[in-house]
PDB file of N, CA, C, O and CB in Angstrom:
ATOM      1  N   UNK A   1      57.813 127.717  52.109  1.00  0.00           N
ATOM      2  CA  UNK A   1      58.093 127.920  50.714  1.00  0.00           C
ATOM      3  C   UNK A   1      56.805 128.034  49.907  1.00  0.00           C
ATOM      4  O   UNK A   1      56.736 128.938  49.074  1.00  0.00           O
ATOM      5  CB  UNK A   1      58.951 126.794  50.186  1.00  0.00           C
ATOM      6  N   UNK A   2      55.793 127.216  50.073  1.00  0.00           N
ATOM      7  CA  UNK A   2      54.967 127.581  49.611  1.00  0.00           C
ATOM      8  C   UNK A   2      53.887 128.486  49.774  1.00  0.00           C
ATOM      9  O   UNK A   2      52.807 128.529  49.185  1.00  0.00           O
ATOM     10  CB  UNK A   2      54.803 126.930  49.466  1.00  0.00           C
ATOM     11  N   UNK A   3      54.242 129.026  50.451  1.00  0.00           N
ATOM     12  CA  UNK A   3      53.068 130.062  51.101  1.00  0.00           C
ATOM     13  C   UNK A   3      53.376 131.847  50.458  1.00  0.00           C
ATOM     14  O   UNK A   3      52.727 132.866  50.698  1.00  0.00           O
ATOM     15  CB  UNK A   3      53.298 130.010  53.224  1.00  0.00           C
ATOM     16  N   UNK A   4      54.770 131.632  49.481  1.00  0.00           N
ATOM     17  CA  UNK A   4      55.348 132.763  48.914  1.00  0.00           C
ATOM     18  C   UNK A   4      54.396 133.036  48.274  1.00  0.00           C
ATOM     19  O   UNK A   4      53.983 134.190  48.391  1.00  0.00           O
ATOM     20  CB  UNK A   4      56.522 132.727  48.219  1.00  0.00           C
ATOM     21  N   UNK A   5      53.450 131.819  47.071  1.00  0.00           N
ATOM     22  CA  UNK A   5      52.457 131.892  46.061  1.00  0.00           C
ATOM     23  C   UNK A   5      50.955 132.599  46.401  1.00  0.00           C
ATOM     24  O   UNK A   5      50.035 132.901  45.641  1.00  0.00           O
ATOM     25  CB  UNK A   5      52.273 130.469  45.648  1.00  0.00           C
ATOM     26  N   UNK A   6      51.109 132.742  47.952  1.00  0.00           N
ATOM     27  CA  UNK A   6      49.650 132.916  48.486  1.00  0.00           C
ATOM     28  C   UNK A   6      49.838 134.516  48.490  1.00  0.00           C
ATOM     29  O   UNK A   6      49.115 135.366  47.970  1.00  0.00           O
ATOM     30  CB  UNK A   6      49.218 132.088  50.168  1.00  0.00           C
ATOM     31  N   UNK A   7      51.150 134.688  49.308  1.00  0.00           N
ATOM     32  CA  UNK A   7      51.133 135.896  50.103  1.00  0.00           C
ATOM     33  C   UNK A   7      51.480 137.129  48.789  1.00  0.00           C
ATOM     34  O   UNK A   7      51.300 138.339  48.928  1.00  0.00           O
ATOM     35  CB  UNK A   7      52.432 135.769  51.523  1.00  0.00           C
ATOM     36  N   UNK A   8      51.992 136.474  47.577  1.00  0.00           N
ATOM     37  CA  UNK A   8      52.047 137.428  46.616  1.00  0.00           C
ATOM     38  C   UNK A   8      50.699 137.725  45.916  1.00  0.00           C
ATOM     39  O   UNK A   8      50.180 138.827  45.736  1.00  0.00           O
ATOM     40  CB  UNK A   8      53.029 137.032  45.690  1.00  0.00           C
ATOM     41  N   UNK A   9      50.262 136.549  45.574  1.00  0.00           N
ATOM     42  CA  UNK A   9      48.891 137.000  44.940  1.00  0.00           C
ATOM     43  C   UNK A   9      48.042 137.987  46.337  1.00  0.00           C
ATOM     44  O   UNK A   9      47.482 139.070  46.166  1.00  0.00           O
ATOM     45  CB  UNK A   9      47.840 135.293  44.390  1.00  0.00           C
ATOM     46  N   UNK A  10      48.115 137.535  47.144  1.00  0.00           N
ATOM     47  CA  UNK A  10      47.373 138.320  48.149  1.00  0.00           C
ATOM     48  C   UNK A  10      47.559 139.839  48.273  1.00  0.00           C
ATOM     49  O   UNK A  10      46.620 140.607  48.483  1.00  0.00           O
ATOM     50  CB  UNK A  10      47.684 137.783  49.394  1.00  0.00           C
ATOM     51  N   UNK A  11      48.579 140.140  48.158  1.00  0.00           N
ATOM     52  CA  UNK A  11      49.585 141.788  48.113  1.00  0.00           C
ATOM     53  C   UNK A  11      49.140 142.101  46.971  1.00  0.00           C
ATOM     54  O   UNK A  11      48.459 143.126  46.962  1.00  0.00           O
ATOM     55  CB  UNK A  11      51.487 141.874  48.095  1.00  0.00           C
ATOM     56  N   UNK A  12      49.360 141.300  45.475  1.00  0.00           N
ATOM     57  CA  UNK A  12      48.833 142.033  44.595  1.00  0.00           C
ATOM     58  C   UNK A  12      46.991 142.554  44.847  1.00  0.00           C
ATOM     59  O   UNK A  12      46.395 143.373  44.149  1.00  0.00           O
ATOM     60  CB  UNK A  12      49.155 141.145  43.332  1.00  0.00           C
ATOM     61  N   UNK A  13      46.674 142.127  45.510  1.00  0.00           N
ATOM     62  CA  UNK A  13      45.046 142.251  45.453  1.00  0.00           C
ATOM     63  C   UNK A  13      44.587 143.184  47.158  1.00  0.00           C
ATOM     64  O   UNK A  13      43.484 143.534  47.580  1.00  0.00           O
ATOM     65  CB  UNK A  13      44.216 140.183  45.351  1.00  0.00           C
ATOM     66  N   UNK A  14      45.791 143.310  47.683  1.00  0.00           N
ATOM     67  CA  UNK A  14      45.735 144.017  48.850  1.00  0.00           C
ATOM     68  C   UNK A  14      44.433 143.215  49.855  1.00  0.00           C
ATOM     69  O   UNK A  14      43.388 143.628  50.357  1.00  0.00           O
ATOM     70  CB  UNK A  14      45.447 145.706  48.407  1.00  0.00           C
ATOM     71  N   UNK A  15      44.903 142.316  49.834  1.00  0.00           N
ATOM     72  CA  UNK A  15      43.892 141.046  50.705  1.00  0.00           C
ATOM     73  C   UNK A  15      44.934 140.383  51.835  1.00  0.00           C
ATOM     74  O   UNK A  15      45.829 139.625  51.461  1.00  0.00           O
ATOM     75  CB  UNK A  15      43.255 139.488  49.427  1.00  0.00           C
ATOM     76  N   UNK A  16      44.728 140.767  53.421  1.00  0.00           N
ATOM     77  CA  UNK A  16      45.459 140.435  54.234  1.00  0.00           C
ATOM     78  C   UNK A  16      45.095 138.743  54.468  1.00  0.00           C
ATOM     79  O   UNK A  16      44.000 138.183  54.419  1.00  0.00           O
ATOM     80  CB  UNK A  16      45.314 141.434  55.362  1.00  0.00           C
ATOM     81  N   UNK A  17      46.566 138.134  54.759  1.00  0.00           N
ATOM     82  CA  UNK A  17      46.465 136.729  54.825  1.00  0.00           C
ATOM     83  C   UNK A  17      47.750 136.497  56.008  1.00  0.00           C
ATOM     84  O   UNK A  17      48.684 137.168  56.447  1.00  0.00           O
ATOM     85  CB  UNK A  17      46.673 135.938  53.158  1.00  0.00           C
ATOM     86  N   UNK A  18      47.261 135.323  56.190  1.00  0.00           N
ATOM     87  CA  UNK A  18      48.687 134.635  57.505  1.00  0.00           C
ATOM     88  C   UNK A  18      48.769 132.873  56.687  1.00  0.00           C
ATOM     89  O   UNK A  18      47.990 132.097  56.134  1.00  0.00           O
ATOM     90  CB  UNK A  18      47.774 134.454  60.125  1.00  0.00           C
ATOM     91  N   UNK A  19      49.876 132.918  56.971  1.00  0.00           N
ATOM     92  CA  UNK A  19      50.609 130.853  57.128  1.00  0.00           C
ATOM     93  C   UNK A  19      50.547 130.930  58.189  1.00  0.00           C
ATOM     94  O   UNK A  19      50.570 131.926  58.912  1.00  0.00           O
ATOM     95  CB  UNK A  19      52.341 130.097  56.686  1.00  0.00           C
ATOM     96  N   UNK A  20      50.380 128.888  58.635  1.00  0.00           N
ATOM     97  CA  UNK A  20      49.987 128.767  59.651  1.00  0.00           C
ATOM     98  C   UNK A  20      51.366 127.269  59.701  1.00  0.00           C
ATOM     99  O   UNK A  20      51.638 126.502  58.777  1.00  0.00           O
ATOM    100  CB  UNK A  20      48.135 128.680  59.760  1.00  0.00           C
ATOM    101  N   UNK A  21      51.607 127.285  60.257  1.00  0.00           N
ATOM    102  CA  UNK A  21      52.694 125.784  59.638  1.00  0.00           C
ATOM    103  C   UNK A  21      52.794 124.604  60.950  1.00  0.00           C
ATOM    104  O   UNK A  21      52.496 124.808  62.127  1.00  0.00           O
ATOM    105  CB  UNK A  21      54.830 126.437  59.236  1.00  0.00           C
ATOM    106  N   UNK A  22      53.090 123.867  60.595  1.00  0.00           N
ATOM    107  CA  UNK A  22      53.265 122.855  62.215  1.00  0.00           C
ATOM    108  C   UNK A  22      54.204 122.262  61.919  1.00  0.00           C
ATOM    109  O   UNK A  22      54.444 121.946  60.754  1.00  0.00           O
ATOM    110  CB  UNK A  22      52.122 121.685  62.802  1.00  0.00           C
ATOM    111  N   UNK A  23      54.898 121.997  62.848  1.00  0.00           N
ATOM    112  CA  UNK A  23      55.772 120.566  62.666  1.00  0.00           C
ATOM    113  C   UNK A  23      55.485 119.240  63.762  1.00  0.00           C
ATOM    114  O   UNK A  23      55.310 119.275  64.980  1.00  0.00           O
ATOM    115  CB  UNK A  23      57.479 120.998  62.885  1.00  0.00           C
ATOM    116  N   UNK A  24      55.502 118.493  63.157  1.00  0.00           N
ATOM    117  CA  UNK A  24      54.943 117.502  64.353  1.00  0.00           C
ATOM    118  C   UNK A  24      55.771 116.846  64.816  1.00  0.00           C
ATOM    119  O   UNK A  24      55.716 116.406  65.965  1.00  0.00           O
ATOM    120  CB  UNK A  24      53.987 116.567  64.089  1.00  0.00           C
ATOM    121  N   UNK A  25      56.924 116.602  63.826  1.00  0.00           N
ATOM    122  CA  UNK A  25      57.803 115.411  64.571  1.00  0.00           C
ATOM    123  C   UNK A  25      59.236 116.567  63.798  1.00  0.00           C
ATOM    124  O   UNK A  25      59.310 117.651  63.220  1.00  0.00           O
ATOM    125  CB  UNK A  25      57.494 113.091  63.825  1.00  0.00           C
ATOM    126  N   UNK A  26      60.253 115.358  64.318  1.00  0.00           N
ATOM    127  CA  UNK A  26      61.539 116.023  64.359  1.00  0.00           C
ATOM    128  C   UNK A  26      62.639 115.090  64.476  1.00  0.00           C
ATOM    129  O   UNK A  26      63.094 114.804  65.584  1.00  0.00           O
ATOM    130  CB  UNK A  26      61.608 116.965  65.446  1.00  0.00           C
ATOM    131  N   UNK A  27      63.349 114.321  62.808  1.00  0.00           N
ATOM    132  CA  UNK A  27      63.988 113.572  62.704  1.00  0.00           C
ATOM    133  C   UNK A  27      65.469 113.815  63.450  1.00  0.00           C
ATOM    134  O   UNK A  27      66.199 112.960  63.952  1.00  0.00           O
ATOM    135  CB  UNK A  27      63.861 113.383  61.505  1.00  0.00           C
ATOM    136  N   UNK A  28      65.588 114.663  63.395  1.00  0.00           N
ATOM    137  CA  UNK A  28      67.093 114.996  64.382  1.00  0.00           C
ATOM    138  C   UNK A  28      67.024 114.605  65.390  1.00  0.00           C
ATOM    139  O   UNK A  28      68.059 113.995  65.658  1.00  0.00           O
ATOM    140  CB  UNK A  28      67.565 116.321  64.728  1.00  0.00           C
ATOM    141  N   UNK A  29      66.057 114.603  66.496  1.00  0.00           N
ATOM    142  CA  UNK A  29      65.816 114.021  67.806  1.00  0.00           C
ATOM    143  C   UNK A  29      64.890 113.275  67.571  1.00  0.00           C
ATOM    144  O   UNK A  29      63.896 113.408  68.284  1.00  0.00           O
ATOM    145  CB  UNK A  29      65.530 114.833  68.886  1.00  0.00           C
ATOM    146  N   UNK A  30      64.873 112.233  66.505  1.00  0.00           N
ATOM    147  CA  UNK A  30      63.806 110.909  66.666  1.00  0.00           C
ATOM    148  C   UNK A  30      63.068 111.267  67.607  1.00  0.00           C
ATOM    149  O   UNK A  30      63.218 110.821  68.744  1.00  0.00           O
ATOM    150  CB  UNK A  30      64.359 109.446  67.041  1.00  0.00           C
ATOM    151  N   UNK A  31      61.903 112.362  67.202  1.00  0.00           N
ATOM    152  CA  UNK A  31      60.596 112.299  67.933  1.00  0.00           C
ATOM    153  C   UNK A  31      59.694 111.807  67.439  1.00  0.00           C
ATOM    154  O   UNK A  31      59.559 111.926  66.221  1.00  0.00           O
ATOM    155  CB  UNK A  31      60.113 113.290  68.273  1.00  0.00           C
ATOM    156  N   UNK A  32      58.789 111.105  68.175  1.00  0.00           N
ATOM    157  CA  UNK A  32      57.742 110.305  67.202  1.00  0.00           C
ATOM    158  C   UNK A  32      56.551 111.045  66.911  1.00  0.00           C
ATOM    159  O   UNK A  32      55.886 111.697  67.716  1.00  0.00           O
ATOM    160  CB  UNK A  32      57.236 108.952  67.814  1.00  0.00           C
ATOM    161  N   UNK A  33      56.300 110.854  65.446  1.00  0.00           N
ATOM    162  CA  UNK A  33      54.968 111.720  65.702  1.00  0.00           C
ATOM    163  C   UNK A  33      53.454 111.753  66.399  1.00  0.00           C
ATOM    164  O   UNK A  33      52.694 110.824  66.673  1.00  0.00           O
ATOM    165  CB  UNK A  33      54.683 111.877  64.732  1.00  0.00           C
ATOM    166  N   UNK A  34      53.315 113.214  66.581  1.00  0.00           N
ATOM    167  CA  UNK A  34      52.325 113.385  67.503  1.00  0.00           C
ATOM    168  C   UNK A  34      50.865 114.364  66.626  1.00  0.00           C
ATOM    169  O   UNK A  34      50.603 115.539  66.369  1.00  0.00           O
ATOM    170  CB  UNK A  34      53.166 114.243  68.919  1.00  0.00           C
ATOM    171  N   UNK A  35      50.174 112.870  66.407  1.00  0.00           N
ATOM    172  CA  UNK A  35      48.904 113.198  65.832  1.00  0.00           C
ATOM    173  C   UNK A  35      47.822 114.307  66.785  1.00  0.00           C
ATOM    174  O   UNK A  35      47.138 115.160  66.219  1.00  0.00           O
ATOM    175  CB  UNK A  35      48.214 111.718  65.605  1.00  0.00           C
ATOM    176  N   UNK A  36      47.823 114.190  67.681  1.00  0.00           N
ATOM    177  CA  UNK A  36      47.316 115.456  68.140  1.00  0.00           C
ATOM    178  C   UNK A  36      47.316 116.547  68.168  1.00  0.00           C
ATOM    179  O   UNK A  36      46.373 117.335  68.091  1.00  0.00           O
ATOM    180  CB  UNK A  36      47.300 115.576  68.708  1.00  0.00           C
ATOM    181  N   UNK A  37      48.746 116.769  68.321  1.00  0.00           N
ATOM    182  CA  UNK A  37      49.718 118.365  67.690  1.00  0.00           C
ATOM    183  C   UNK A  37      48.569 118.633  66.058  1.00  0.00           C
ATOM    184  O   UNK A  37      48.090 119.767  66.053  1.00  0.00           O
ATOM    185  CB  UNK A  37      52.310 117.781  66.994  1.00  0.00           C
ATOM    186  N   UNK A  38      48.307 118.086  65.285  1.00  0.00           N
ATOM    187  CA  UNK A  38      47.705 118.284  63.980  1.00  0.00           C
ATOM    188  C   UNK A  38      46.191 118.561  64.446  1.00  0.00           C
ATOM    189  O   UNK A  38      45.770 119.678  64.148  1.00  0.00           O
ATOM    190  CB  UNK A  38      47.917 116.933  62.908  1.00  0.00           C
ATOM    191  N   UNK A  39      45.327 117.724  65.122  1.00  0.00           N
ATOM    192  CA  UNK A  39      44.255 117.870  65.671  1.00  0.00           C
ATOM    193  C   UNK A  39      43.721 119.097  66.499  1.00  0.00           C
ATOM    194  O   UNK A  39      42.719 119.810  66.545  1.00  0.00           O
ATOM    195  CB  UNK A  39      44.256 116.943  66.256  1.00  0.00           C
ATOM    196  N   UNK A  40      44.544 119.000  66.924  1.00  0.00           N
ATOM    197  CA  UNK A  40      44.284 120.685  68.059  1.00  0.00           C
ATOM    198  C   UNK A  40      44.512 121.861  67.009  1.00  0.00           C
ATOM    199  O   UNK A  40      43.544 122.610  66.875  1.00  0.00           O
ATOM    200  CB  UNK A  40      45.822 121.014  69.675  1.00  0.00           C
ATOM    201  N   UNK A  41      45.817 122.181  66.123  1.00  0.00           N
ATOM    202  CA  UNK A  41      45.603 123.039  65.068  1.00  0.00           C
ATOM    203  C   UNK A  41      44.542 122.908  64.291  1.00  0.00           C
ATOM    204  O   UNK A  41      44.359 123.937  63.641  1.00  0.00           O
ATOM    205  CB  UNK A  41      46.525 123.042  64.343  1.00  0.00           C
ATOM    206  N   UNK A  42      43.886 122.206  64.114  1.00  0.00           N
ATOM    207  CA  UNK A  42      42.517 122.040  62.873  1.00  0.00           C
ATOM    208  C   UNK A  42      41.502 122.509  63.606  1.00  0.00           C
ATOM    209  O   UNK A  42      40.662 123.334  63.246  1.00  0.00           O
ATOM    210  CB  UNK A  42      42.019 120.373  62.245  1.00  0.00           C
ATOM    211  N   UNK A  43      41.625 121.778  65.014  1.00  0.00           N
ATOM    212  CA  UNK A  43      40.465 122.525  65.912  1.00  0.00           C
ATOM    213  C   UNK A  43      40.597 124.373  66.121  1.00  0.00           C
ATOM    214  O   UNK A  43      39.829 125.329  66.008  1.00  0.00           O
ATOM    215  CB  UNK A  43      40.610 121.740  67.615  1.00  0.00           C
ATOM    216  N   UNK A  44      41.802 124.196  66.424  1.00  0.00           N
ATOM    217  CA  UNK A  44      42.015 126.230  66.482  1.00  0.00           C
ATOM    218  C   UNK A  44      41.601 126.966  65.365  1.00  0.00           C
ATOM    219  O   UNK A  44      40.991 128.035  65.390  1.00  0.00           O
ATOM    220  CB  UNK A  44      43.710 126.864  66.537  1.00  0.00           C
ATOM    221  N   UNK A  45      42.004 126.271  64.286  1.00  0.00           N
ATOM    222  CA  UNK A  45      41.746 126.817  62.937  1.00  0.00           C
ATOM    223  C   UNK A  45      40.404 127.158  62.386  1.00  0.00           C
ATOM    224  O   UNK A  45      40.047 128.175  61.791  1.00  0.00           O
ATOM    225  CB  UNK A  45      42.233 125.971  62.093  1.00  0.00           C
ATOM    226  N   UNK A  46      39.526 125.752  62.814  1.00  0.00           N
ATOM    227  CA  UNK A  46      38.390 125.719  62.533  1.00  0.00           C
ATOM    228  C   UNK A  46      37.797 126.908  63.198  1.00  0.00           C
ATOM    229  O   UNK A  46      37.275 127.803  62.534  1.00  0.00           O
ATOM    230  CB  UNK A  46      37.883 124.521  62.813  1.00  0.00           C
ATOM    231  N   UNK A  47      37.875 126.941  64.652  1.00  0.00           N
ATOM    232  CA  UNK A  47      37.370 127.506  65.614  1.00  0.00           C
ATOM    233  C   UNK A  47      37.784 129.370  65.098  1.00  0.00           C
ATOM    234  O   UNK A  47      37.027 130.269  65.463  1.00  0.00           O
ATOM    235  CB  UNK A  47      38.073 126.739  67.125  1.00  0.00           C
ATOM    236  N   UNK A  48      38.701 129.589  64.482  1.00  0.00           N
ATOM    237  CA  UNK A  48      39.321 131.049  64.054  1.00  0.00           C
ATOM    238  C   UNK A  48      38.544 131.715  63.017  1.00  0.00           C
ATOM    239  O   UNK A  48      38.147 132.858  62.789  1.00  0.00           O
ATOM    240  CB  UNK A  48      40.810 130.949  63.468  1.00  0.00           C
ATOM    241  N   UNK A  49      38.453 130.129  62.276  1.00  0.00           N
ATOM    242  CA  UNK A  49      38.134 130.842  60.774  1.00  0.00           C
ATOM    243  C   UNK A  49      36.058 130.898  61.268  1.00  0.00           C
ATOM    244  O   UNK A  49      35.432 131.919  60.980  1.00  0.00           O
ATOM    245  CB  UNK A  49      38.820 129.308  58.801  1.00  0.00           C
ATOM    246  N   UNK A  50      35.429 129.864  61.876  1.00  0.00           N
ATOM    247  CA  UNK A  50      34.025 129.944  62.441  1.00  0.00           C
ATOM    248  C   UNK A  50      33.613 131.616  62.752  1.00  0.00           C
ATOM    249  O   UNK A  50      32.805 132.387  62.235  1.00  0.00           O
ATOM    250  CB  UNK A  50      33.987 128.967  63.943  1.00  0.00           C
ATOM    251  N   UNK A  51      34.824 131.761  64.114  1.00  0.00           N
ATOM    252  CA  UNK A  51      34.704 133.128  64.369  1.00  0.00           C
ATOM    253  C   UNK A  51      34.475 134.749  63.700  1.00  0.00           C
ATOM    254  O   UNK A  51      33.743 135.720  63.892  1.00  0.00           O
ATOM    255  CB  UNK A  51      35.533 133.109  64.807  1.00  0.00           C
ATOM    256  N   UNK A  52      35.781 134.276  62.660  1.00  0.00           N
ATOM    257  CA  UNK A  52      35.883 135.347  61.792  1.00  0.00           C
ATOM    258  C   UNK A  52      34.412 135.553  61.058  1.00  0.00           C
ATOM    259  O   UNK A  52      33.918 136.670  60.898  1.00  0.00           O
ATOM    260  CB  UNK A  52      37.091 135.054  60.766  1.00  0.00           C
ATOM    261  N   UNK A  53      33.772 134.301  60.626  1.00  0.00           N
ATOM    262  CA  UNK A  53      32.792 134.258  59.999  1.00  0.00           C
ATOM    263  C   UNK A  53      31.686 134.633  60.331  1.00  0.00           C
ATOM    264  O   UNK A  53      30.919 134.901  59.406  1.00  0.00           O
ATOM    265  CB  UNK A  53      32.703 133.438  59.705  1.00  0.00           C
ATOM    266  N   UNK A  54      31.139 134.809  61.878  1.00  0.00           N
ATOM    267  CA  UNK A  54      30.107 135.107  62.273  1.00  0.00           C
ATOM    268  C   UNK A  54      29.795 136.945  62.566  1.00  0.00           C
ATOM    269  O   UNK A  54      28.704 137.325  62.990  1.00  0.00           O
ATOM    270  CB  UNK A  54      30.061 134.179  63.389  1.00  0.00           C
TER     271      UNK A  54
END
């Protein structure tokens, strides 16, 4: 839902963008959360956006 605010301003300005979303846990099947699941995305992320940059 919130990523509507990004991807419109982005279109208006013709600037390509992506959401990236996680879910970590999952009250329907009482899964407990899993702090790593978050860690490894920050690491990919980091590691994406580093790339792009060089």
């Amino acid at each position: 839902m919130e990523s509507i605010g990004v991807y419109t301003v982005c279109s208006k300005f013709n600037i390509p963008c992506v959401g990236i979303r996680i879910i970590s846990n999952n009250e329907l099947l009482n899964e407990m959360l899993d702090k790593s699941k978050a860690t490894k995305l920050q690491e990919l992320l980091f590691n994406l956006i580093l790339f792009k940059a060089l």
